[in-house]
C-alpha positions as CSV (number, residue, x, y, z in Angstrom):
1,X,0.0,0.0,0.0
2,X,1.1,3.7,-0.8
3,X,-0.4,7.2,-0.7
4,X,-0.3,9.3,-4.3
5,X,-2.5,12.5,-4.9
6,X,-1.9,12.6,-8.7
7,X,-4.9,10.8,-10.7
8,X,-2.6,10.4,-14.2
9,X,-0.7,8.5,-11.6
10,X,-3.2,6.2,-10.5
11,X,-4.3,5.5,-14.2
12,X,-1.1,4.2,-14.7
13,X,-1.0,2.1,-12.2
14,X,-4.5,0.8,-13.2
15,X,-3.2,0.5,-16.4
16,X,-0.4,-1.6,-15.2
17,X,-2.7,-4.0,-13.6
18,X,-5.4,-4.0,-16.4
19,X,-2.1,-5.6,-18.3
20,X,-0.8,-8.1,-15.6
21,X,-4.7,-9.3,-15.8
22,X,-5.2,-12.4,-16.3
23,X,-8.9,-12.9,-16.7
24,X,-12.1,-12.5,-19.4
25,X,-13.4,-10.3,-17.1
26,X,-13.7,-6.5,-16.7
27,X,-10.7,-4.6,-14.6
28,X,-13.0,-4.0,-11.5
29,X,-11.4,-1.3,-9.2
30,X,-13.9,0.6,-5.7
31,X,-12.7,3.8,-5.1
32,X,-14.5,4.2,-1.5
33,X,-13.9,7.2,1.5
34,X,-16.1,8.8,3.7
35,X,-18.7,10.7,2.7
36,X,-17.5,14.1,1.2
37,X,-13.9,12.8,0.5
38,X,-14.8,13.8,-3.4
39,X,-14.9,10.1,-4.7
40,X,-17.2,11.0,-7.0
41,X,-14.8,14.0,-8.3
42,X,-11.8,11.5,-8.9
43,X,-13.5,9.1,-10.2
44,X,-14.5,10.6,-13.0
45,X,-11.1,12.1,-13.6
46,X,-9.7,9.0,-13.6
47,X,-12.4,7.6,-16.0
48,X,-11.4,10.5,-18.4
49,X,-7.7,10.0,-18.2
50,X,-8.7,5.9,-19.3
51,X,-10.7,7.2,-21.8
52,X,-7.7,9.4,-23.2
53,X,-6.2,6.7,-23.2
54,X,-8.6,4.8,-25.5
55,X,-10.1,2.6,-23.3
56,X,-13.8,1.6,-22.4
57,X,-14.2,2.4,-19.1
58,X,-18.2,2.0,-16.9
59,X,-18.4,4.9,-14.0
60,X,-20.4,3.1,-11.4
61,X,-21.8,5.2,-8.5
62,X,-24.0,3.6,-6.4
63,X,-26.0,6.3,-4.7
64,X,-28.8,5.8,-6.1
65,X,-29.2,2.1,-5.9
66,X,-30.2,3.4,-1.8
67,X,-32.8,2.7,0.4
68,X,-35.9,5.0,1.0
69,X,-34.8,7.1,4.3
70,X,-37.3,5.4,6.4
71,X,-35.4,2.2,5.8
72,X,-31.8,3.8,5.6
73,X,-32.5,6.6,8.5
74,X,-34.1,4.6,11.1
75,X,-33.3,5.7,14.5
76,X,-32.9,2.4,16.3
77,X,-29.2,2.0,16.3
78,X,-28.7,4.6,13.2
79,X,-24.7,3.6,12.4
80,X,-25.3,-0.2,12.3
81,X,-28.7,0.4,10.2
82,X,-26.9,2.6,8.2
83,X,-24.3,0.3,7.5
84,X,-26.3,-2.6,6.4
85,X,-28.7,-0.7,5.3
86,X,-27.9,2.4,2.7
87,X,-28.3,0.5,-0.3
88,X,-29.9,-2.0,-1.8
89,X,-26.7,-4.3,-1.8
90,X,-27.6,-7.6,-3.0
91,X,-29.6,-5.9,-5.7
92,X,-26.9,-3.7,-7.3
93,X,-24.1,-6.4,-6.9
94,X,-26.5,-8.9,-8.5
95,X,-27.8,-7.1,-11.3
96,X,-25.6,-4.6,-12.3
97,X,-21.3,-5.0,-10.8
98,X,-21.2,-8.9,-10.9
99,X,-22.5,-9.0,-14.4
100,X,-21.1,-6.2,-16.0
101,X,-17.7,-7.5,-14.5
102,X,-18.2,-10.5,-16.2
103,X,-19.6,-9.9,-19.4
104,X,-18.2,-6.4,-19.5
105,X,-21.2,-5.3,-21.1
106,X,-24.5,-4.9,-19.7
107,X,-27.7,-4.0,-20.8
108,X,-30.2,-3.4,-17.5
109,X,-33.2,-1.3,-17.4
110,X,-33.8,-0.5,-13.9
111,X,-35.7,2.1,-10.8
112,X,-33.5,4.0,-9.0
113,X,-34.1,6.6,-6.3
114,X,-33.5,10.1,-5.7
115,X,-32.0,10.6,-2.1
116,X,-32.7,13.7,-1.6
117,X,-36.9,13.1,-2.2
118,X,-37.1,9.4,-2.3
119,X,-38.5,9.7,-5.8
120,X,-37.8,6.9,-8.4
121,X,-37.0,7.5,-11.5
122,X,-36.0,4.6,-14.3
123,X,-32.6,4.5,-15.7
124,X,-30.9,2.7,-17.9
125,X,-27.5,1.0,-17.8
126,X,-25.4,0.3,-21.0
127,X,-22.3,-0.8,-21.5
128,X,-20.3,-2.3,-24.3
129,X,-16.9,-4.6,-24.0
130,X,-15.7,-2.6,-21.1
131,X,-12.2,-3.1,-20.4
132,X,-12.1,-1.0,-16.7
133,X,-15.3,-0.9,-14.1
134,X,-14.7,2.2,-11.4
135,X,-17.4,1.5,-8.8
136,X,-17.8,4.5,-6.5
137,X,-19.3,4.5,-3.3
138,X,-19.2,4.8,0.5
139,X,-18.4,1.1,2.8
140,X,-17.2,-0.6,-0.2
141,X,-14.6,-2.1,1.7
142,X,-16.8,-4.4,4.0
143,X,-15.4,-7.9,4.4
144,X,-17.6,-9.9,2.5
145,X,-16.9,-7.2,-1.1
146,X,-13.6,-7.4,-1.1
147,X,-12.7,-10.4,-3.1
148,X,-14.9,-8.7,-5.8
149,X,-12.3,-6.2,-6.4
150,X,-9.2,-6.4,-8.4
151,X,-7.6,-3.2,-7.3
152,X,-8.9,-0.9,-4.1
153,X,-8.1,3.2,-4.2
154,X,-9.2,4.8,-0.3
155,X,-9.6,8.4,-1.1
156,X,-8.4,9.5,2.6
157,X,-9.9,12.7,3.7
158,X,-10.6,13.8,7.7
159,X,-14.1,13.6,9.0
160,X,-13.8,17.3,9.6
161,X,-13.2,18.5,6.3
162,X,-15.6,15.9,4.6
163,X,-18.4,17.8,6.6
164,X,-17.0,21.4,5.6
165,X,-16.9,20.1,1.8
166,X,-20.8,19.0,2.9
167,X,-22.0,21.9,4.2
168,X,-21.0,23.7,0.7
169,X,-22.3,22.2,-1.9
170,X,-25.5,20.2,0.6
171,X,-26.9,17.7,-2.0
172,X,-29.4,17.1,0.3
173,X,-30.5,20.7,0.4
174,X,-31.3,20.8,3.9
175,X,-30.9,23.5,6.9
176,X,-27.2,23.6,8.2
177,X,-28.4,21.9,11.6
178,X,-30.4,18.9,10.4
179,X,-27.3,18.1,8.0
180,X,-24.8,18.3,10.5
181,X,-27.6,16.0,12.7
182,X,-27.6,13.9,9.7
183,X,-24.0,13.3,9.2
184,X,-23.3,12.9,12.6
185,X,-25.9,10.5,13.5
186,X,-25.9,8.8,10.4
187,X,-23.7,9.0,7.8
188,X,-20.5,9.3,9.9
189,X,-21.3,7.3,12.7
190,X,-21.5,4.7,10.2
191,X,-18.5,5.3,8.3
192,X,-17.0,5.3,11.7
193,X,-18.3,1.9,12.4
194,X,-17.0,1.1,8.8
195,X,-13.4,2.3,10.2
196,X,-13.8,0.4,13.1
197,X,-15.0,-3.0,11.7
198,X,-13.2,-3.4,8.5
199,X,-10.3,-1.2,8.5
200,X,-10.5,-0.5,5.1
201,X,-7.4,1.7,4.7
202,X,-5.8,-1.4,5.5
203,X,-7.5,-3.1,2.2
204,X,-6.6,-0.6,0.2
205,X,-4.0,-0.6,-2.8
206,X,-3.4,2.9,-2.1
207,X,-4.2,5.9,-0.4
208,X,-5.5,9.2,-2.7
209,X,-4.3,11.7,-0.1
210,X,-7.2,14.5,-0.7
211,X,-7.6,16.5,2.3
212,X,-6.1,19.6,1.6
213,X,-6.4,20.9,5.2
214,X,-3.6,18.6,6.3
């Protein structure tokens, strides 16, 4: 395991495993954090330097494969709900990342949710001979994931500044106080529990140092 902050780096390194691989199958890297750690940004950097690159690449982010709030926010034991409960895990894994990573191409009609309403909408998924899947997403470094993965990225970022980065740009377009309740209670509590349990930086190729506060 090292730490980089330089995403032409990391497709490199990608790169140089996509090469070493030894399999039909799609080169499936998580890039996983805590809330607010700006997965979602590199990701998709890192998707466009593949695609400079000429290669076929499938941007997974799994937000809104989720669970209406009144099954992800309950308030009986809100970390360990949270946890198992955010998304709809044996549904996306199932019918979206397992096949996709093995057929590299996918065609999947499908309802997802909009988090901040809890409104479906339907969506779909198409992909053609894929040669890198980027899966992005909170606790994808549980135990019982891991082995799906062929190369893990752990965008580190402090708890502090994820909920300063939050606050700004409040997808969730609530009051300062209930998202600061939310995170808290929720959202960090569980990624804490995530910390805790599974130790992901420990599971992790390498570190993406991105807090800039450090």
């Amino acid at each position: 395991m090292h730490s980089i902050n330089d995403v032409p780096q990391l497709a490199d390194q990608l790169i140089a495993g996509y090469k070493l691989h030894n399999s039909p199958s799609a080169y499936t890297t998580a890039i996983s954090g805590i809330d607010a750690s700006g997965k979602g940004y590199i990701t998709r950097r890192l998707q466009e330097e593949l695609e400079k690159k000429r290669y076929r690449v499938a941007n997974i982010n799994i937000d809104p494969w989720q669970n209406p709030i009144p099954v992800r926010l309950k308030k009986e034991n809100p970390a360990e709900n949270f946890y198992c409960n955010v998304f709809r895990w044996n549904d996306v894994f199932e019918q979206l990342l397992m096949p996709l990573k093995k057929n590299r191409s996918i065609c999947l009609r499908t309802k997802l949710i909009r988090t901040d309403a809890d409104e479906y909408y339907c969506h779909t998924y198409q992909y053609e001979n894929i040669d890198f899947l980027l899966i992005d997403a909170i606790l994808l470094f549980q135990e019982r994931f891991i082995s799906f993965y062929d190369y893990c990225v752990w965008v580190e970022c402090s708890f502090e500044t994820g909920l300063q980065r939050a606050l700004s740009r409040n997808v969730e377009k609530l009051d300062n106080a209930r998202l600061i309740h939310d995170y808290e209670v929720f959202y960090y509590a569980a990624q804490r529990l995530h910390i805790e349990k599974d130790d992901p930086r420990s599971k992790a190729d390498c570190i993406f140092e991105n807090d800039n506060h450090r």
